[in-house]
C-alpha positions as a Python dict, from the first residue, in 0.01 Angstrom:
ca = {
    (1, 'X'): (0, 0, 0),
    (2, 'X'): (145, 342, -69),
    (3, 'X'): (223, 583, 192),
    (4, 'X'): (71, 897, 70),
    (5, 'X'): (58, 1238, 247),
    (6, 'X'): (-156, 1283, 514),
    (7, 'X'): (-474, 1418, 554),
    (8, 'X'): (-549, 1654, 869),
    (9, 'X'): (-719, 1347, 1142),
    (10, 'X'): (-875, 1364, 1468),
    (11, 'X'): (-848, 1711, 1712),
    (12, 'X'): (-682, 1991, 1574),
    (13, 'X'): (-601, 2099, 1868),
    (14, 'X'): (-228, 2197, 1903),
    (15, 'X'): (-3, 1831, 1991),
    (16, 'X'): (-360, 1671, 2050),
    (17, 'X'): (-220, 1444, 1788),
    (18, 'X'): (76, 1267, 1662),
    (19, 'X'): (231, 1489, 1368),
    (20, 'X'): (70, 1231, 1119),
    (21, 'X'): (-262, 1283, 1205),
    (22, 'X'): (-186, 1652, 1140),
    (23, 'X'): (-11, 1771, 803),
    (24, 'X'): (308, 1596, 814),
    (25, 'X'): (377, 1306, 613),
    (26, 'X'): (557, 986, 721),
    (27, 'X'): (719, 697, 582),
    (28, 'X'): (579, 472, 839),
    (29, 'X'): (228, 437, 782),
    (30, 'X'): (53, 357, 506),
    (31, 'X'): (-338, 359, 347),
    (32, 'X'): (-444, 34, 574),
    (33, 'X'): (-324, 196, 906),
    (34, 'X'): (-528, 526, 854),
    (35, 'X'): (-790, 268, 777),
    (36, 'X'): (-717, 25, 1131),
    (37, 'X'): (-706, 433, 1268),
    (38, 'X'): (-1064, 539, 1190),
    (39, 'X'): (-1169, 158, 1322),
    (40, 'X'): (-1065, 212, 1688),
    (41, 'X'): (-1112, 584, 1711),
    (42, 'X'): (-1483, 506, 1571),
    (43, 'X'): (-1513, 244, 1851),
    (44, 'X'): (-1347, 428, 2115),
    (45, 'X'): (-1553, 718, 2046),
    (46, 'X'): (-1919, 564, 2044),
    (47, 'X'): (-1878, 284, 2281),
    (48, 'X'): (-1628, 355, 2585),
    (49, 'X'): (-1561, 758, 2624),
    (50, 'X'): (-1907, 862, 2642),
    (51, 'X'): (-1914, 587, 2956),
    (52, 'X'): (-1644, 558, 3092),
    (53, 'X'): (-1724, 870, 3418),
    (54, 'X'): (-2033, 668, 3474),
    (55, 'X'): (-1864, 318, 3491),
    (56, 'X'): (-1582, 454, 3742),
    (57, 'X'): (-1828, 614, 3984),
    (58, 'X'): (-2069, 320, 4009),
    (59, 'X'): (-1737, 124, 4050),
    (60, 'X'): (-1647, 313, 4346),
    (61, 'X'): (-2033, 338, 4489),
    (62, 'X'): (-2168, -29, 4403),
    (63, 'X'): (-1866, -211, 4289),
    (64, 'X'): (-1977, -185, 3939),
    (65, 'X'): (-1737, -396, 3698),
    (66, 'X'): (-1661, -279, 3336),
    (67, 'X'): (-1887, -464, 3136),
    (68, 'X'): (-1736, -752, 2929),
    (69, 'X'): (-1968, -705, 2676),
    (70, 'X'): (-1771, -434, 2563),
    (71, 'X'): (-1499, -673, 2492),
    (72, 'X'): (-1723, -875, 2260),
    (73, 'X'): (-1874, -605, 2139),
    (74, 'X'): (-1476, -512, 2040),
    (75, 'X'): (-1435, -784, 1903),
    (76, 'X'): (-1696, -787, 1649),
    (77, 'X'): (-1553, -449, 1525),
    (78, 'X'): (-1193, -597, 1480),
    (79, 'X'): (-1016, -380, 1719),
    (80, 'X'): (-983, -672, 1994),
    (81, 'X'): (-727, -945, 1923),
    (82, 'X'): (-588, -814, 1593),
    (83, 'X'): (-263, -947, 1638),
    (84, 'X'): (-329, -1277, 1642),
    (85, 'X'): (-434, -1472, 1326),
    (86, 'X'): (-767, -1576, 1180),
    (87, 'X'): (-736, -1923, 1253),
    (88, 'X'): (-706, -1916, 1624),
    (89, 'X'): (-989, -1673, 1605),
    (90, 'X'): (-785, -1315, 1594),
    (91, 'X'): (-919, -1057, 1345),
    (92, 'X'): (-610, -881, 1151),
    (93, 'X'): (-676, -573, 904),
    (94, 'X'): (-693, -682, 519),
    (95, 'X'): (-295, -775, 468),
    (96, 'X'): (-231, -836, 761),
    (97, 'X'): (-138, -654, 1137),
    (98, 'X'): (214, -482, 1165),
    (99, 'X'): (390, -366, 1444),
    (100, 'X'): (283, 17, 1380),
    (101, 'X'): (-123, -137, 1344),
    (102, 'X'): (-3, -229, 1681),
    (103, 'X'): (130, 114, 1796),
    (104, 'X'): (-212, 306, 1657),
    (105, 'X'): (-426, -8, 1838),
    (106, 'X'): (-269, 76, 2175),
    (107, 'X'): (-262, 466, 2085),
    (108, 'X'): (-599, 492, 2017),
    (109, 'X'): (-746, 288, 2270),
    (110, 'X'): (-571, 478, 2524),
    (111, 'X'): (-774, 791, 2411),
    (112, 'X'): (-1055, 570, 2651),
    (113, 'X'): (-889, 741, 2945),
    (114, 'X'): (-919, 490, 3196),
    (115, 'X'): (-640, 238, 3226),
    (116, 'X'): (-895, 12, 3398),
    (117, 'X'): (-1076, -36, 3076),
    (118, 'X'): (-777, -22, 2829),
    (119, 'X'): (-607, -282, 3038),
    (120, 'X'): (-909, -540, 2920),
    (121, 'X'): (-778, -506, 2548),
    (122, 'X'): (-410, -582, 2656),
    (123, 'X'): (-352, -836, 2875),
    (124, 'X'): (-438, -1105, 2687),
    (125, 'X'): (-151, -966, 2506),
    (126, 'X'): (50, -1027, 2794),
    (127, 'X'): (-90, -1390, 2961),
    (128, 'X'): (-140, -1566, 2631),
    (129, 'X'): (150, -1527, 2422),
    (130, 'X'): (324, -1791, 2647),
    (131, 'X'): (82, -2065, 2591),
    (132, 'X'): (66, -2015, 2234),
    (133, 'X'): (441, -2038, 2171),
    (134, 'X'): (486, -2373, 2397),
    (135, 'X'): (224, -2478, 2562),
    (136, 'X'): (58, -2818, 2372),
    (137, 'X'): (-205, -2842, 2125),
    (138, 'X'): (-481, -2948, 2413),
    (139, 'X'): (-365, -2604, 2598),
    (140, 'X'): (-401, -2355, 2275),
    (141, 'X'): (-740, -2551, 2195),
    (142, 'X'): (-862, -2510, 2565),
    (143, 'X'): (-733, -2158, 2559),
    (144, 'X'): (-696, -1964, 2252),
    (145, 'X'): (-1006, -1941, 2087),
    (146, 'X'): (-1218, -1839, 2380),
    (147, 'X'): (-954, -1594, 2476),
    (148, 'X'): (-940, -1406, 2136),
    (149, 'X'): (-1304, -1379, 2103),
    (150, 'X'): (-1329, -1247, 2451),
    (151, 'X'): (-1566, -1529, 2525),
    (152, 'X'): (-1314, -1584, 2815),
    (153, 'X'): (-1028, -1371, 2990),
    (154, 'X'): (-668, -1473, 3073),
    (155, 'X'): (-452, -1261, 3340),
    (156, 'X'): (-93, -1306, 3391),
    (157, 'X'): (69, -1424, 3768),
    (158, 'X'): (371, -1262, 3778),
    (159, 'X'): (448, -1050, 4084),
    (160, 'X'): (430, -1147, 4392),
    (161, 'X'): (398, -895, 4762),
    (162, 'X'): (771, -944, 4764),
    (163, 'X'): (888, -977, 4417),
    (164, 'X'): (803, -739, 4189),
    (165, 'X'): (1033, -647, 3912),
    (166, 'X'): (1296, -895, 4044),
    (167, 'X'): (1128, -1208, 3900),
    (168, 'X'): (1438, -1414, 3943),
    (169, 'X'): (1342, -1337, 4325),
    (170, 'X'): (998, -1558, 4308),
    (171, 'X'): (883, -1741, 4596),
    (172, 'X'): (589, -1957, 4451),
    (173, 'X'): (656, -2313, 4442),
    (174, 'X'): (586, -2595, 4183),
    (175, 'X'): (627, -2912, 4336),
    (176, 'X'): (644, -3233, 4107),
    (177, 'X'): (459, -3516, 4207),
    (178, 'X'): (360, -3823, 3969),
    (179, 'X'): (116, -3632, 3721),
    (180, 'X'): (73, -3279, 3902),
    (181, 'X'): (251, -3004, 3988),
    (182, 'X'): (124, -2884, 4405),
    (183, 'X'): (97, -2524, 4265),
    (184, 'X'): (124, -2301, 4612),
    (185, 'X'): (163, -1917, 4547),
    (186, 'X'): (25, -1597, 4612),
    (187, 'X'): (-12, -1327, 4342),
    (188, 'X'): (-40, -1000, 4372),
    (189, 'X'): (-154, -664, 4168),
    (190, 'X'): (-267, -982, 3919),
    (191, 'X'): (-469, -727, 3658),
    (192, 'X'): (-788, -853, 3505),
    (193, 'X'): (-798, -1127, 3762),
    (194, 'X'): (-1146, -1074, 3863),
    (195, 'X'): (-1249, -1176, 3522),
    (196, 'X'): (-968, -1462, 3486),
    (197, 'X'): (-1100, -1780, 3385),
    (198, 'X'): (-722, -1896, 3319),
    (199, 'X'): (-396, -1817, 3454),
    (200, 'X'): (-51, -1787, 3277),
    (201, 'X'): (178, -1850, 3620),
    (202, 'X'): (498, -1842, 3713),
    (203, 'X'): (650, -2089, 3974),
    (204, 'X'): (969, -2234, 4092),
    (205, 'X'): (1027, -2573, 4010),
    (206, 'X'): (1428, -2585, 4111),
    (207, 'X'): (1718, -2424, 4225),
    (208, 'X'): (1683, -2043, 4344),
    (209, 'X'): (1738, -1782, 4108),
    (210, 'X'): (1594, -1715, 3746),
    (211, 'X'): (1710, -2106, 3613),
    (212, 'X'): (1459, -2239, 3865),
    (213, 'X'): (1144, -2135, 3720),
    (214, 'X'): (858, -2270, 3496),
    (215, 'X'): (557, -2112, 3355),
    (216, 'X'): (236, -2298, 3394),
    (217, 'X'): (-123, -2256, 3240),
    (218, 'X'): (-397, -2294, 3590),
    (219, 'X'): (-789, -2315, 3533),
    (220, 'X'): (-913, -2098, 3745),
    (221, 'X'): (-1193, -2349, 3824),
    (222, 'X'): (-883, -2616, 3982),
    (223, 'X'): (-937, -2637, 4334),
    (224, 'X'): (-756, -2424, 4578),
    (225, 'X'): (-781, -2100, 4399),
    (226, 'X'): (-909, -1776, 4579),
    (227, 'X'): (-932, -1461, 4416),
    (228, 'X'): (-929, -1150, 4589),
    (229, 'X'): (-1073, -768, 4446),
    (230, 'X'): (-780, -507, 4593),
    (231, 'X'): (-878, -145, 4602),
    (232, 'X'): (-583, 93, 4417),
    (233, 'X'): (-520, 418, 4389),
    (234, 'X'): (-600, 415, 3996),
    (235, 'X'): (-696, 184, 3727),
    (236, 'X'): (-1030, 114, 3931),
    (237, 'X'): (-1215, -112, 3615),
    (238, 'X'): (-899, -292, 3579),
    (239, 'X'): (-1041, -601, 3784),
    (240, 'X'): (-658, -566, 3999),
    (241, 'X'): (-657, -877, 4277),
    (242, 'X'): (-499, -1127, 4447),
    (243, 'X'): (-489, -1423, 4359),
    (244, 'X'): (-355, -1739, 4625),
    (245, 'X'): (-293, -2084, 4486),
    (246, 'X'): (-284, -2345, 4802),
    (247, 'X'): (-218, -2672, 4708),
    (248, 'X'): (-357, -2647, 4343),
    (249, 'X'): (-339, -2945, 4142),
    (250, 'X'): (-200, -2899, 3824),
    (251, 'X'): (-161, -3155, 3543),
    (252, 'X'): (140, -3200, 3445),
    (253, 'X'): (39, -3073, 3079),
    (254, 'X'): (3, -2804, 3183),
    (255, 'X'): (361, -2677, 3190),
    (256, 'X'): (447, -2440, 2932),
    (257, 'X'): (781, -2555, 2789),
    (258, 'X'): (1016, -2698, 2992),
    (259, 'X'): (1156, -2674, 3369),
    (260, 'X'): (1315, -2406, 3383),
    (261, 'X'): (1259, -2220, 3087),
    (262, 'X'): (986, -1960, 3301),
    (263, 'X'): (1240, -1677, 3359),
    (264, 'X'): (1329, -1669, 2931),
    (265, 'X'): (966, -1680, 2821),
    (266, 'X'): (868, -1390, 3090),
    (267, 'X'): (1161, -1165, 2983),
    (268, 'X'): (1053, -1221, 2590),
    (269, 'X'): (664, -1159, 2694),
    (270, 'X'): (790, -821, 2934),
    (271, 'X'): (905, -598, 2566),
    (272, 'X'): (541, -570, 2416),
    (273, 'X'): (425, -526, 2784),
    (274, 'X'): (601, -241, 2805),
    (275, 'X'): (565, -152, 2447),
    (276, 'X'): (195, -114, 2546),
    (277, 'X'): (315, 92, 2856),
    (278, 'X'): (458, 335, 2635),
    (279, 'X'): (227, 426, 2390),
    (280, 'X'): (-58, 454, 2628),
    (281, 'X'): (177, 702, 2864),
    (282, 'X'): (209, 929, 2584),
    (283, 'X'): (-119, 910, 2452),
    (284, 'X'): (-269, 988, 2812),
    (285, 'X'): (5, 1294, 2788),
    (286, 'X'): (-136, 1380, 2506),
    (287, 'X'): (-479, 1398, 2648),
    (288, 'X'): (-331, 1661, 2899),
    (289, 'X'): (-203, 1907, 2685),
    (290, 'X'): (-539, 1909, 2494),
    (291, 'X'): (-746, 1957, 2797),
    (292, 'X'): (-490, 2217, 2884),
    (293, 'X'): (-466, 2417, 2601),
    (294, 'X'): (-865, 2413, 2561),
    (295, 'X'): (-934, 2518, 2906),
    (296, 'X'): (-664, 2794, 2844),
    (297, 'X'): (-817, 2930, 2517),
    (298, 'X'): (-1134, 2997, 2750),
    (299, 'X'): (-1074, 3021, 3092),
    (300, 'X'): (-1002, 3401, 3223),
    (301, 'X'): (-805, 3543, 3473),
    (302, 'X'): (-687, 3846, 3529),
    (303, 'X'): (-828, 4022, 3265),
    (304, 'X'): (-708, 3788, 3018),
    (305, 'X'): (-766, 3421, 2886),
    (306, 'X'): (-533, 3130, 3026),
    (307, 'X'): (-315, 3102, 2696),
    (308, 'X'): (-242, 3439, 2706),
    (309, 'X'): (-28, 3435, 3009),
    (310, 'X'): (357, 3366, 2928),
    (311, 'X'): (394, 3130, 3236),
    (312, 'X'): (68, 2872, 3098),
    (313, 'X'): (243, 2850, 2745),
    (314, 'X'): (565, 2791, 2914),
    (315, 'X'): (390, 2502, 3066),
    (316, 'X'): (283, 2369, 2712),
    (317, 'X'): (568, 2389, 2570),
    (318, 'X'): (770, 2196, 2841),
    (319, 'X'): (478, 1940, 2773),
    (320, 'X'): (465, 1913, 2381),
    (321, 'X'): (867, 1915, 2374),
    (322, 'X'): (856, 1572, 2559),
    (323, 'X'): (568, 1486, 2421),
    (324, 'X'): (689, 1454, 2093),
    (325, 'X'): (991, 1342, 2209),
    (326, 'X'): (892, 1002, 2306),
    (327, 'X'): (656, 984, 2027),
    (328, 'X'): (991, 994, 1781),
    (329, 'X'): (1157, 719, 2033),
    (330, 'X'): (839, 555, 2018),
    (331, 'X'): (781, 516, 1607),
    (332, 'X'): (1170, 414, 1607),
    (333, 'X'): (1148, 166, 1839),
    (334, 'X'): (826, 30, 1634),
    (335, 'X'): (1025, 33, 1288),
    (336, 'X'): (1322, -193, 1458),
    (337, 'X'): (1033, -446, 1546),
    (338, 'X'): (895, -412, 1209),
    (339, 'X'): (1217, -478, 1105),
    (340, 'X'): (1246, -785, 1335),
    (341, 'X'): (1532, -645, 1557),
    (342, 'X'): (1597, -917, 1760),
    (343, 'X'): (1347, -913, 2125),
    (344, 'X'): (1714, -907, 2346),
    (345, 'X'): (1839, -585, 2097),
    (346, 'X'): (1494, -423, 2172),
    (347, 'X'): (1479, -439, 2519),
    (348, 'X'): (1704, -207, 2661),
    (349, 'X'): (1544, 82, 2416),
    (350, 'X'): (1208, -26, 2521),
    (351, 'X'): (1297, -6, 2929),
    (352, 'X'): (1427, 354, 2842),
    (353, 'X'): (1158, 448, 2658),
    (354, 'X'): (904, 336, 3009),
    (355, 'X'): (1095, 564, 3228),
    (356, 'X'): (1062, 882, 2949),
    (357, 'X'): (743, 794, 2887),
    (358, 'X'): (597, 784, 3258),
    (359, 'X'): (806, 1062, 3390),
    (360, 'X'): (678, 1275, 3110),
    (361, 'X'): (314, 1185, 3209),
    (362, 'X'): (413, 1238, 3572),
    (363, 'X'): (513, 1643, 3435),
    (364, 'X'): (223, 1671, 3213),
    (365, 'X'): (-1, 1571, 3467),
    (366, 'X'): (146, 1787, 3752),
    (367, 'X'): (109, 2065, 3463),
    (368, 'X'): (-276, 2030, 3357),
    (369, 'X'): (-319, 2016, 3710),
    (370, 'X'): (-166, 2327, 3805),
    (371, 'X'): (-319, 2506, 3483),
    (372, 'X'): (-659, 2411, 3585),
    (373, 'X'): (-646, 2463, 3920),
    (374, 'X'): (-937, 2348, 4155),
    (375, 'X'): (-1076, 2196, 3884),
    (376, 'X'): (-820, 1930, 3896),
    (377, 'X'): (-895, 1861, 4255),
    (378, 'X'): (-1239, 1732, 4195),
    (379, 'X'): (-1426, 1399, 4067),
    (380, 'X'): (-1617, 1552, 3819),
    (381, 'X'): (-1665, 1818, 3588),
    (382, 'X'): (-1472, 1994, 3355),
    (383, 'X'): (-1101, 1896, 3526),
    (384, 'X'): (-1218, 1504, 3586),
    (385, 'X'): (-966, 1377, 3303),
    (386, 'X'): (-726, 1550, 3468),
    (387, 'X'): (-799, 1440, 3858),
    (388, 'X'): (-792, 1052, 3712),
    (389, 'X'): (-442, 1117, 3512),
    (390, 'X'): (-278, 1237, 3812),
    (391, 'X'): (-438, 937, 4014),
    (392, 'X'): (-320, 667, 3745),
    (393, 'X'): (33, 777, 3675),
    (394, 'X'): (200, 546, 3965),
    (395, 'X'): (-20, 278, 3720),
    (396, 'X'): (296, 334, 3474),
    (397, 'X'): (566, 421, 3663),
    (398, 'X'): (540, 84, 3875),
    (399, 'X'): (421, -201, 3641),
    (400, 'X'): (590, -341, 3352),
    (401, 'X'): (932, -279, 3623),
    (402, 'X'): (1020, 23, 3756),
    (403, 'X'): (1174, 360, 3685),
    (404, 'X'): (1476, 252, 3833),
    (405, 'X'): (1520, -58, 3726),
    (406, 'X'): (1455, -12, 3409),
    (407, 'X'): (1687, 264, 3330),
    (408, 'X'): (1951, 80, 3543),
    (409, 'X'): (1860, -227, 3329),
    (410, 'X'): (1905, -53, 2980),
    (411, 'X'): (2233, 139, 3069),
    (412, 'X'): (2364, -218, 3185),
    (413, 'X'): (2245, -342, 2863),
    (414, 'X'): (2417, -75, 2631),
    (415, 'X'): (2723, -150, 2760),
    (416, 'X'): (2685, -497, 2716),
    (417, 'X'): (2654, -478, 2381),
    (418, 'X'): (2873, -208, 2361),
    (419, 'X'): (3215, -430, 2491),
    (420, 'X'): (3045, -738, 2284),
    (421, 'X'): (3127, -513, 1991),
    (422, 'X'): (3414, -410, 2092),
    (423, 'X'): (3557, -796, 2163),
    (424, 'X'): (3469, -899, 1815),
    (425, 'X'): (3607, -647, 1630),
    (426, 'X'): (3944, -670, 1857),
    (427, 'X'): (3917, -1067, 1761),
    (428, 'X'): (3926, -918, 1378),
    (429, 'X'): (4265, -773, 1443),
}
């Protein structure tokens, strides 16, 4: 398909967008990903954003849960489980879905502005991926079809209330004996797990460290499962809980690869994870500047709008310049993947990219907030997009691993591969 210049899409609204939905042309994207565009921004539009204030109240009065009908109704659209092909039930574009029909997919569902509900149409992404890639033909018939047709949901059991982005660190236990594994563990933070009718879980099945684990697919309807709704500070829809496995039979089928092999196939799964992390930061940063600048353009004080005020476009600009920013990173780091840049190469760019990417929503929102003022403050009315932002940004600076560790992790990474160079080329000599 031919990548032809770009027609104005979306808000116009100054950084509202990325520059290709404005005037400026690309080489990344091409006539079917303006099409897969208008798809999700259509869906978005008419069946979450005009809900979503309602939804999170009731949540917090009656312990409303999103509806999963949504999911289906997703589904039916094409904008849930595009990735995956036709034949386990996924529904790809025409030609095919690419990594940047994955950037625009997580983009534009982010434009929900709840990470509650956008975390329904992602982790999937996250649990299943595993079981697909080694778990047995009797698992991915069990599993996938369901799964991708949102029939059923699937959360991921990684973190634990003592091991959180140092998986090697895991305490849950796997313990072989005759045609089960004794599965005792307690998750926690386990997103979607309200909803869960399977779990992708990690366990140790040896020696301490990251060689001792194993990934297992768990029924949630095996005996010995509990699962428990906790109460955060954000991401209220997101069905967050723990989830305790005591004495859990689980057939020894059910191990995804081999012993051992748990700590490899959760590092692979963690890139797109984060990938997803990313986009949706920016995109909710996004969402900030275009309150902002709206409320601005109208809101008066001293004798003069918002905007006009040096200080308040200071403000914007500090916003849009990182903004964009990680939106360059972000399109880069999507044409290596396109390019099949191997997941180990990738991840050290994509851990970077999480700690820009949250620290910049972390500024925007602190920003917005401070542009609008009391507004901000409250649940409700005009600054309510705002007031959740600020509530949800520890939502991406914590999940997916750390600030910290993540920018120790990529540093440590660069110069990895930076001496790796350097020893083959001396070897050359």
């Amino acid at each position: 398909m031919s990548s032809l210049k770009n027609v104005p899409f979306g808000d116009p609204t100054p950084f509202a967008e990325p520059s290709w939905y404005r005037d400026w042309d690309s080489p990344y994207y091409n006539d079917s990903h303006r099409a897969f565009r208008q798809k999700v921004r259509d869906f978005v539009e008419k069946e979450c954003r005009p809900f979503v204030d309602e939804w999170e109240e009731r949540h917090i009065s009656e312990g409303f849960e999103v509806p999963l009908e949504l999911y289906r109704k997703a589904y039916a659209a094409g904008v849930y489980s595009p990735q995956f092909p036709p034949e386990l039930g996924g529904t790809p574009p025409p030609g095919g879905f690419d990594a940047f029909h994955d950037l625009i997919l997580n983009d534009e569902l982010a434009r929900i502005g709840s990470a509650g509900i956008s975390s329904g149409f992602s982790i999937y992404t996250m649990a299943l991926p595993p079981v697909l890639d080694s778990g047995n033909k009797a698992m991915i018939d069990l599993v996938a079809r369901d799964v991708l047709t949102a029939k059923k949901f699937i959360s991921l059991c990684i973190t634990e209330p003592y091991a959180g982005s140092d998986v090697s660190n895991i305490k849950a236990t796997a313990r072989r004996e005759g045609d089960y594994y004794i599965l005792n563990a307690e998750k926690k933070w386990i997103t979607w797990g309200v909803h869960a009718s399977f779990f992708t879980v990690a366990a140790r099945t040896g020696e301490a460290g990251m060689k001792g684990l194993s990934l297992f697919l768990v029924p949630r309807e095996l005996p010995g499962i509990t699962v428990t709704r906790m109460k955060l500070q954000g991401s209220w829809l997101a069905g967050t809980s723990v989830v305790q496995f005591n004495d859990v039979k689980v057939p020894v089928a059910n191990l995804l690869g081999k012993e051992g092999d748990g700590f490899k196939m959760i590092m692979r799964n963690f890139n797109h994870e984060r990938f997803t992390i990313v986009v949706g930061a920016n995109r909710g940063s996004r969402m900030l500047i275009e309150e902002s600048v709206k409320y601005a353009l109208q809101r008066r004080t001293f004798g003069k709008r918002l905007i006009e005020h040096q200080v308040i476009r200071s403000k914007i600009a500090d916003m849009a310049m990182r903004v964009e920013a990680v939106q360059a990173l972000i399109e880069n780091i999507t044409y290596q993947m396109s390019r099949g840049v191997s997941a180990e190469s990738i991840a050290g760019p994509v851990a970077m990219a999480k700690v820009l990417a949250s620290r910049t929503l972390e500024l925007c929102a602190r920003e917005a907030s401070q542009i609008f003022g009391g507004n901000s403050y409250t649940r409700g009315g005009r600054g309510q997009g705002v007031e959740r932002a600020y509530r949800e940004v520890r939502g991406v600076a914590i999940p997916g691993g750390s600030e910290e560790i993540m920018a120790d992790f990529a540093i440590r990474q660069a110069i990895q591969n930076a001496q790796k160079v350097a020893a083959a080329r001396k070897s050359k000599l």
